[in-house]
C-alpha positions as CSV (number, residue, x, y, z in Angstrom):
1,X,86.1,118.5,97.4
2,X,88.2,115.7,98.8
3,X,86.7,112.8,101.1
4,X,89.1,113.1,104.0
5,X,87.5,109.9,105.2
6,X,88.2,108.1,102.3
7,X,91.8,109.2,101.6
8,X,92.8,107.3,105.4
9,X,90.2,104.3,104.4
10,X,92.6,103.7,101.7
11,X,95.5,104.3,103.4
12,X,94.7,101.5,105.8
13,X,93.9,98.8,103.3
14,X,97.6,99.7,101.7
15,X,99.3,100.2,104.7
16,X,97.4,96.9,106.7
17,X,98.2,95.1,102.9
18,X,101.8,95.9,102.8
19,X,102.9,94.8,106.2
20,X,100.7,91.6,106.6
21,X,102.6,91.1,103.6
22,X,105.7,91.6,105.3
23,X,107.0,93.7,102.1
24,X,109.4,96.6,102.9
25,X,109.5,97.7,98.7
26,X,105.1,97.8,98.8
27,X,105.4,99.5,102.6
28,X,107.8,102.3,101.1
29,X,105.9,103.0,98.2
30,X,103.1,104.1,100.8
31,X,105.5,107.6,101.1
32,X,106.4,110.3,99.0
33,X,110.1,111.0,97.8
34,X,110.1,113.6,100.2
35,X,108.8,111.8,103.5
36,X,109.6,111.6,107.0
37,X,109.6,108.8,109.6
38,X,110.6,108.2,112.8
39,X,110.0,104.6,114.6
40,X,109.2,104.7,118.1
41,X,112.8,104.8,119.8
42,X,114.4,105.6,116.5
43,X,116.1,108.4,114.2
44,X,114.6,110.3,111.9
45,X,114.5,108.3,108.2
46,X,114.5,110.3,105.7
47,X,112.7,109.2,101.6
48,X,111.9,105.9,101.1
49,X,114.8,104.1,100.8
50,X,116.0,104.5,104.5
51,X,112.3,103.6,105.1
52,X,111.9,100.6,103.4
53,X,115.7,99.6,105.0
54,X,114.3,100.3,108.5
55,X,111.1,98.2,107.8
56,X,112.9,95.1,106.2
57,X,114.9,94.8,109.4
58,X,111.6,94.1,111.3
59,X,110.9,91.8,108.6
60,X,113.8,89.8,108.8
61,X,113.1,88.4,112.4
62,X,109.2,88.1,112.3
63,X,106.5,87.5,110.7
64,X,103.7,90.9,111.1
65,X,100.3,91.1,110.6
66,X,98.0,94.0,110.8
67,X,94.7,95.1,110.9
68,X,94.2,98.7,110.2
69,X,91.0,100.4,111.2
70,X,90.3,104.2,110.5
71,X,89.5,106.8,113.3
72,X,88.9,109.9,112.2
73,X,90.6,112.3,108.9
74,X,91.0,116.1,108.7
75,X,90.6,117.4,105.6
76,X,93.5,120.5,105.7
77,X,93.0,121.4,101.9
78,X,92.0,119.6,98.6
79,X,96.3,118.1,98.8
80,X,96.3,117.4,102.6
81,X,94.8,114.9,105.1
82,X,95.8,114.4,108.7
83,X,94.3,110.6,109.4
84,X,93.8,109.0,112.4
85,X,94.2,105.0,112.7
86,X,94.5,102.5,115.2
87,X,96.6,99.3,114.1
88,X,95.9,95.9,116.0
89,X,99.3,94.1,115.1
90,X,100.7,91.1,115.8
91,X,104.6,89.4,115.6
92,X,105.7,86.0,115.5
93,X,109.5,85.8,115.4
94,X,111.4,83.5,113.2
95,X,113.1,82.0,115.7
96,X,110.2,80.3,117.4
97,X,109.9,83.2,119.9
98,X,106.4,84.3,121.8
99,X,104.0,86.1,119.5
100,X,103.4,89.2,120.7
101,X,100.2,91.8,120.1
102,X,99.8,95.6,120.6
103,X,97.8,98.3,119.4
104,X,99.0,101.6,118.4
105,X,97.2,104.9,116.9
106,X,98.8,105.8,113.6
107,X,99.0,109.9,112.7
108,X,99.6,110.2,108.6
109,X,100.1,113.4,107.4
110,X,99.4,112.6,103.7
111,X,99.9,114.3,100.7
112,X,98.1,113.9,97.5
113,X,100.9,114.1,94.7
114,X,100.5,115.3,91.0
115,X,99.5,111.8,89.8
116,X,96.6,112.2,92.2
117,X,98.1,109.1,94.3
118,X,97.7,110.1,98.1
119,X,101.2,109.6,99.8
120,X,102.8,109.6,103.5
121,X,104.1,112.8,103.9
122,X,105.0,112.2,107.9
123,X,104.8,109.2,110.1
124,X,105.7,110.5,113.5
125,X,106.5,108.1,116.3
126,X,103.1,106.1,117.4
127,X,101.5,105.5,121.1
128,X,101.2,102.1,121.9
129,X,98.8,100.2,124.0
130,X,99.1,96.6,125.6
């Protein structure tokens, strides 16, 4: 049996390492083929590529940096995890702008794939919190 706990532990090291990164191509490969996202006051994006198109536009006019801290995991079967994370992150624009910090509570659905590689399935819009 699965380690729900684990699977989103993971999850947060990948997910805090590809944005502090500020790397749309290591932040997309964080979802399967398949996968759904929708940013808060945004469309659904659909698959990775719209993803990692989205992200890069954040990207391109600040600098992130995350830390990614665990809550809690639901183990739905031995393929499926609901996680539970809260995400202190902070933005400095490129153009010399304020920085600017907020926290938000990430909800993955994730989905173990046949390579045994756990995987965003959905990433539905996040609550944030000054």
């Amino acid at each position: 049996m699965i380690d729900a706990m684990e699977v989103v532990e993971t999850m947060c090291e990948r997910y805090q390492s590809a944005v502090s990164a500020n790397d749309s191509e290591a932040y997309g490969r964080l979802f399967c083929a398949d996968a759904i996202r929708i940013p808060p006051g945004g469309e659904p994006e659909h698959g990775p590529g719209e993803i990692i198109r989205s992200e890069q536009k954040d990207y391109d006019v600040a600098t992130w940096s995350v830390r990614s801290t665990p809550l809690d995991a639901l183990r739905i079967d031995d393929n499926w995890v609901h996680g539970f994370a809260e995400a202190n992150i902070t933005t400095a624009p490129h153009d010399g702008g304020a920085k600017r910090s907020f926290k938000v509570t990430k909800s993955w659905l994730l989905r173990r794939e046949p390579t045994g590689e756990w995987l965003i399935k959905r990433l539905p819009p996040v609550s944030t919190a000054l």
